[in-house]
C-alpha positions as a Python dict, from the first residue, in 0.01 Angstrom:
ca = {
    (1, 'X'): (0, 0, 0),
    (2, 'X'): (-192, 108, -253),
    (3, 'X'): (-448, -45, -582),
    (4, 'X'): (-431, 121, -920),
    (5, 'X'): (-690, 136, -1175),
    (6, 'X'): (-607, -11, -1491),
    (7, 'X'): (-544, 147, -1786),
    (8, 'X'): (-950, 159, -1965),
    (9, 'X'): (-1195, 29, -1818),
    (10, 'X'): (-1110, 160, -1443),
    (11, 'X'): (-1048, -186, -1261),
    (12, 'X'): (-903, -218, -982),
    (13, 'X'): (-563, -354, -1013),
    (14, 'X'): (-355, -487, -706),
    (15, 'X'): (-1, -395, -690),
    (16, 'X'): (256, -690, -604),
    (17, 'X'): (245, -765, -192),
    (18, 'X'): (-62, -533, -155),
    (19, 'X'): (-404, -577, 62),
    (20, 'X'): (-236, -885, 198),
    (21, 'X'): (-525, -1102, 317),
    (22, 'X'): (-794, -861, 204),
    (23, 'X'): (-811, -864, -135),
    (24, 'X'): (-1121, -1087, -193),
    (25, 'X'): (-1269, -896, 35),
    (26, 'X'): (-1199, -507, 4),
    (27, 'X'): (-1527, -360, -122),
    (28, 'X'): (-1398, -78, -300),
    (29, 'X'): (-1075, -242, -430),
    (30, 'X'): (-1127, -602, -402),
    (31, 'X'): (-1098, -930, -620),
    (32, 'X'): (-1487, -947, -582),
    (33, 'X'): (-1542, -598, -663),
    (34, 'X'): (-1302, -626, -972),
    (35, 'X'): (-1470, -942, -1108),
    (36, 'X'): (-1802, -763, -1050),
    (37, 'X'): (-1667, -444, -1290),
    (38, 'X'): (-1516, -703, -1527),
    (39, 'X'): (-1870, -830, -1596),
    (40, 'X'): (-1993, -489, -1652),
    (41, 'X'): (-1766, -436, -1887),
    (42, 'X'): (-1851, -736, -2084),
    (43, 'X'): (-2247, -784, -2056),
    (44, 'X'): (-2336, -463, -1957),
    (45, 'X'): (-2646, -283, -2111),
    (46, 'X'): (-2781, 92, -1985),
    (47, 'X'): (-3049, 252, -2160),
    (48, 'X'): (-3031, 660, -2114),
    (49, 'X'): (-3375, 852, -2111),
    (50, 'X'): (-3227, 1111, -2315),
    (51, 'X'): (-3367, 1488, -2240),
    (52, 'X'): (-3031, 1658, -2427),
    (53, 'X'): (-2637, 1624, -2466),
    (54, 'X'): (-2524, 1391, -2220),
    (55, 'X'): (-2219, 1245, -2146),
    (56, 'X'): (-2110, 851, -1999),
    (57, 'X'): (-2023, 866, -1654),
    (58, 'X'): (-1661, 716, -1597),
    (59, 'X'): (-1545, 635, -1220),
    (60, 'X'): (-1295, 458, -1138),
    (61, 'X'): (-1361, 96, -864),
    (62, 'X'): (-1711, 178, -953),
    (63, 'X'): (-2016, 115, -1170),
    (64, 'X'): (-1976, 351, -1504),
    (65, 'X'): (-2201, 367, -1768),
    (66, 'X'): (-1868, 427, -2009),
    (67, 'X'): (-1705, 46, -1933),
    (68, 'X'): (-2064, -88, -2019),
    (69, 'X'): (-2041, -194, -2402),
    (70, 'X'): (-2496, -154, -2482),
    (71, 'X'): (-2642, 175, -2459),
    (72, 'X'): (-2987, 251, -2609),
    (73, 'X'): (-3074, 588, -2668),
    (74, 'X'): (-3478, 662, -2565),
    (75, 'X'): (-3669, 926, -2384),
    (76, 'X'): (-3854, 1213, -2597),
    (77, 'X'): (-3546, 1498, -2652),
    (78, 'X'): (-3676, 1783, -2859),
    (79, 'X'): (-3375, 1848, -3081),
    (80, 'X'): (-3065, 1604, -3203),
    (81, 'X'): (-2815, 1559, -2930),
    (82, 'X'): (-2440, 1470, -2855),
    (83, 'X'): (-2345, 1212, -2642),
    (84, 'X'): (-1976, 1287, -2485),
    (85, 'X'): (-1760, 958, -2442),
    (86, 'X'): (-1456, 943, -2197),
    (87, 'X'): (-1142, 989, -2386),
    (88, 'X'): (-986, 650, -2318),
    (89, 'X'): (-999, 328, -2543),
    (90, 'X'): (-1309, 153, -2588),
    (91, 'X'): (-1587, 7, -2823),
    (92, 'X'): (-1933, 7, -2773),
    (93, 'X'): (-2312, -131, -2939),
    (94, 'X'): (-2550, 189, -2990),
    (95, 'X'): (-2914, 206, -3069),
    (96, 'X'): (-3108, 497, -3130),
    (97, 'X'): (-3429, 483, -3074),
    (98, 'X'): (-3495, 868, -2904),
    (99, 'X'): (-3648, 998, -3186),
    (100, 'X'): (-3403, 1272, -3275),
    (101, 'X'): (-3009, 1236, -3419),
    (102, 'X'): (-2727, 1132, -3203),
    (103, 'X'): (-2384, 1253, -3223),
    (104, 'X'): (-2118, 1027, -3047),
    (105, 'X'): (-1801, 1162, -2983),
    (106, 'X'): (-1534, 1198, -2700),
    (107, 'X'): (-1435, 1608, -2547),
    (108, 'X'): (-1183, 1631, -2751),
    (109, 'X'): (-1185, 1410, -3071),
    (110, 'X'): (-1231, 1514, -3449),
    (111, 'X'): (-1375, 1200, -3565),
    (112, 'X'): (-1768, 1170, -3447),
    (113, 'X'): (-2058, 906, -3556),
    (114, 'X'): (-2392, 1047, -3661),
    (115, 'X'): (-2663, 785, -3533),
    (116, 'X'): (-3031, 829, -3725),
    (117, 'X'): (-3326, 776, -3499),
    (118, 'X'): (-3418, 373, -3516),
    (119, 'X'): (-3058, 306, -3605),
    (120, 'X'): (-2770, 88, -3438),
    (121, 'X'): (-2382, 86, -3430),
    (122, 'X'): (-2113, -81, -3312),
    (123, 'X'): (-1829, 184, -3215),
    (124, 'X'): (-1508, 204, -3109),
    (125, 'X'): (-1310, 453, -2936),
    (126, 'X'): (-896, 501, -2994),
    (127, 'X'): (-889, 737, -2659),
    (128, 'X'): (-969, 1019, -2879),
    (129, 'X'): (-1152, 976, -3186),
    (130, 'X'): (-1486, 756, -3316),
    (131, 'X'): (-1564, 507, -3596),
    (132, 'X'): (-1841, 353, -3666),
    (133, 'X'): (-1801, -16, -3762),
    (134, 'X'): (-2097, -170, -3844),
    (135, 'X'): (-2309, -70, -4192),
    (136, 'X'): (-2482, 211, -4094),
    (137, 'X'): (-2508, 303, -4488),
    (138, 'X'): (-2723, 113, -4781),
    (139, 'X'): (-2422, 80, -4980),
    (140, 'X'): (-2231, -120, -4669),
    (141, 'X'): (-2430, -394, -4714),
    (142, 'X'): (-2440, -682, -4952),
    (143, 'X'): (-2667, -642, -5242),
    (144, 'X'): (-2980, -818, -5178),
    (145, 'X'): (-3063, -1153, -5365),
    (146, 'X'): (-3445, -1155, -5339),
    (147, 'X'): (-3690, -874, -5370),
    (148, 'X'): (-3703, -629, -5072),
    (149, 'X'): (-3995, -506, -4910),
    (150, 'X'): (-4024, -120, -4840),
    (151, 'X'): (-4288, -191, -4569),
    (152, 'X'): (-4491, 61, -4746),
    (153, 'X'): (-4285, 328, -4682),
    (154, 'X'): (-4126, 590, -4895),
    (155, 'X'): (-3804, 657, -5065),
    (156, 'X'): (-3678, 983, -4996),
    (157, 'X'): (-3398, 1183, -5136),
    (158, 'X'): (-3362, 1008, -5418),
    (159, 'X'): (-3152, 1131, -5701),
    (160, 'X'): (-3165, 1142, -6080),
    (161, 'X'): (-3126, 860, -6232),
    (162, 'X'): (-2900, 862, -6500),
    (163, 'X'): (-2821, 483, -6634),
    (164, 'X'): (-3114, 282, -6775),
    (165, 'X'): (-3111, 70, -6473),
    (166, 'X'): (-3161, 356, -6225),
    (167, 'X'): (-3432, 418, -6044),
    (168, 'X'): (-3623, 721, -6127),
    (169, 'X'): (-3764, 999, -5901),
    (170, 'X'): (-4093, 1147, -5864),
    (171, 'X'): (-3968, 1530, -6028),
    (172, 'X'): (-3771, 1348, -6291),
    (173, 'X'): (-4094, 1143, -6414),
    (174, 'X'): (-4275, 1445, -6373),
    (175, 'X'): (-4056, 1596, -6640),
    (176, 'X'): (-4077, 1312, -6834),
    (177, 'X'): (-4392, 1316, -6862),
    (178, 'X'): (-4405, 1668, -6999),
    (179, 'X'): (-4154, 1616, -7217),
    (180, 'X'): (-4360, 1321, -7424),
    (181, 'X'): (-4666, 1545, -7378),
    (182, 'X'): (-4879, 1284, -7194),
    (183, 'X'): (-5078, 1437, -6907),
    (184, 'X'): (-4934, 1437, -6567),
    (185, 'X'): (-5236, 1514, -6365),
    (186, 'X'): (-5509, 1243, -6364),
    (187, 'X'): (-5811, 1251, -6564),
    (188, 'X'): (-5620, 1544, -6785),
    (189, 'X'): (-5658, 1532, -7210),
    (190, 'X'): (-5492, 1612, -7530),
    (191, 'X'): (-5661, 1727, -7835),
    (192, 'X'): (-5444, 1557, -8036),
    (193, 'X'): (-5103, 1328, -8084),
    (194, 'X'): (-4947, 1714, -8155),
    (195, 'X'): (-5145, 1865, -7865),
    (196, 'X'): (-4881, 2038, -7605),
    (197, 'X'): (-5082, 2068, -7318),
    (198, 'X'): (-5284, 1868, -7163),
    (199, 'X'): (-5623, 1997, -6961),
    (200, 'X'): (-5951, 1866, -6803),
    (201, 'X'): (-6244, 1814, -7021),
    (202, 'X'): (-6400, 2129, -6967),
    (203, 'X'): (-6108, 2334, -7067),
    (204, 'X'): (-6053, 2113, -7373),
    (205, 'X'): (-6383, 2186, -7540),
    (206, 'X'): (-6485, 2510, -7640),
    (207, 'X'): (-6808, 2630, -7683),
    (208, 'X'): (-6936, 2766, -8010),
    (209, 'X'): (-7198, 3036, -8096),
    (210, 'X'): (-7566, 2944, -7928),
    (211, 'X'): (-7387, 2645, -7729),
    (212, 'X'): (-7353, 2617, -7339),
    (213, 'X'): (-7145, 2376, -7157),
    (214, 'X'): (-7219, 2345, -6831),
    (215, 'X'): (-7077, 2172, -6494),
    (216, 'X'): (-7270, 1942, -6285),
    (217, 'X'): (-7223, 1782, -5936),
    (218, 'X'): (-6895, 2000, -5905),
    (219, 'X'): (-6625, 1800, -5678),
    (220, 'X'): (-6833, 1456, -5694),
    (221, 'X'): (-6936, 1211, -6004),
    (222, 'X'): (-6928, 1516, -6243),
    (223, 'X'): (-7091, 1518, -6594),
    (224, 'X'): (-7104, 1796, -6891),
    (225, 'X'): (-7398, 1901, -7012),
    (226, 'X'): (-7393, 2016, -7404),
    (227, 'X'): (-7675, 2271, -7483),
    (228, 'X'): (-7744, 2362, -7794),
    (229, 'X'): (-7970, 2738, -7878),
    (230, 'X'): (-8179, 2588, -8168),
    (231, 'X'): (-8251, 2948, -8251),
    (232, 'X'): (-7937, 3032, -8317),
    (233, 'X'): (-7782, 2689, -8444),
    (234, 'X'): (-8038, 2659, -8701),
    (235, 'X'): (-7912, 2763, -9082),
    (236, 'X'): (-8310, 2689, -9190),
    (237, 'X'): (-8513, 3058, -9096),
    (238, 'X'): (-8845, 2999, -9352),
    (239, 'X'): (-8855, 2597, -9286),
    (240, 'X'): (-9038, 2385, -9011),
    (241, 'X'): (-8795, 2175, -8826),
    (242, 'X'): (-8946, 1841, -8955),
    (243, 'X'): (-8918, 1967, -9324),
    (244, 'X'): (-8565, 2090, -9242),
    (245, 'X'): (-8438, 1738, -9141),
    (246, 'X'): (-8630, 1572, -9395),
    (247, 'X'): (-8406, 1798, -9658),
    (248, 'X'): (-8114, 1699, -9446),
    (249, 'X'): (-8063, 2048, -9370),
    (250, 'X'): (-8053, 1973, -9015),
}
């Protein structure tokens, strides 16, 4: 006489008119040890320090980590890693939270789910092949109907937007920007409405004959200082200065 295992999840199944007497009690083989599997296979949760590619162990009469439906993904890998599936029928909950990219796929299927870092899945598994079935992108899940909180984080990756309702990324505004001729870089100047480029202060103004600009507190509250060489500014040579202004000369 003999017990089989059943076709996925690697129960024990008792064939008609065997372990007569025995079968509640047969540790390897047993009603008890079957129930015990069964519940595995419906509540069970493993979480995997991950140090690389692994693969879910799958023994038959026994505890496997491949019947058990939860699997978080920790530890500290140092590079994205696969994680190798037995090639029989099955459907699983994933979450990610190793710091690096999972792969999930069987030995010998095309079809594979990419899992981000901080992400979770719900997978399932035709023997050979794996789909992801829960939204695992933006644009599988309903639009939102209240404003959405980034939790101060950025958006990356984001491309041009084309339609006026488009959002708009950081290069595109840049060039935007340059386009209309309005500065890009704080505290930066134009000349003029016609002015096509704009510049800090001090490389806006340009100092004439007998005048100094100069500098001061470089890198903190900065100011320009306009100086002025009366000797040379003056028109008046023959006048005093007070005679000068009173002629409006000066």
């Amino acid at each position: 006489m003999s017990t089989s295992a059943s076709n996925y999840g690697g129960y024990p199944v008792q064939d008609a008119g065997d372990n007569l007497n025995t079968w509640g009690t047969d540790t390897t083989a047993g009603l008890n040890n079957a129930i015990q599997q069964m519940s595995e296979g419906i509540h069970g949760v493993v979480t995997h320090t991950v140090t690389g590619d692994m693969a879910l162990t799958s023994s038959n009469y026994v505890s496997q980590q491949n019947r058990q439906p939860g699997h978080i993904l920790a530890g500290s890998p140092s590079a994205a890693f696969t994680v190798t599936l037995a090639s029989v029928k099955s459907r699983f909950l994933f979450h990610n939270k190793s710091g690096q990219t999972a792969t999930i796929k069987t030995s010998g299927g095309s079809e594979t789910v990419t899992l981000a870092t901080g992400q979770g899945v719900s997978i399932v598994c035709d023997g050979t092949d794996c789909y992801a079935t829960g939204p695992i992108n933006l644009d599988d899940l309903g639009a939102p109907t209240s404003s959405v909180s980034m939790g101060s984080q950025k958006i990356t990756a984001l491309a041009t937007g084309t339609a006026t309702t488009d959002g708009v990324n950081v290069g595109q505004m840049n060039t935007a920007i340059a386009s209309s001729a309005i500065p890009a870089a704080s505290g930066a100047v134009l000349v003029s409405a016609n002015d096509t480029t704009a510049r800090y202060l001090n490389g806006a103004l340009v100092a004439g004959s007998g005048v100094t600009l100069t500098e001061n507190n470089d890198g903190a509250d900065e100011t320009l200082t306009v100086a002025a060489d009366t000797a040379v500014v003056s028109p008046v040579s023959n006048l005093n200065l007070n005679h000068a202004m009173a002629m409006g000369v000066m």
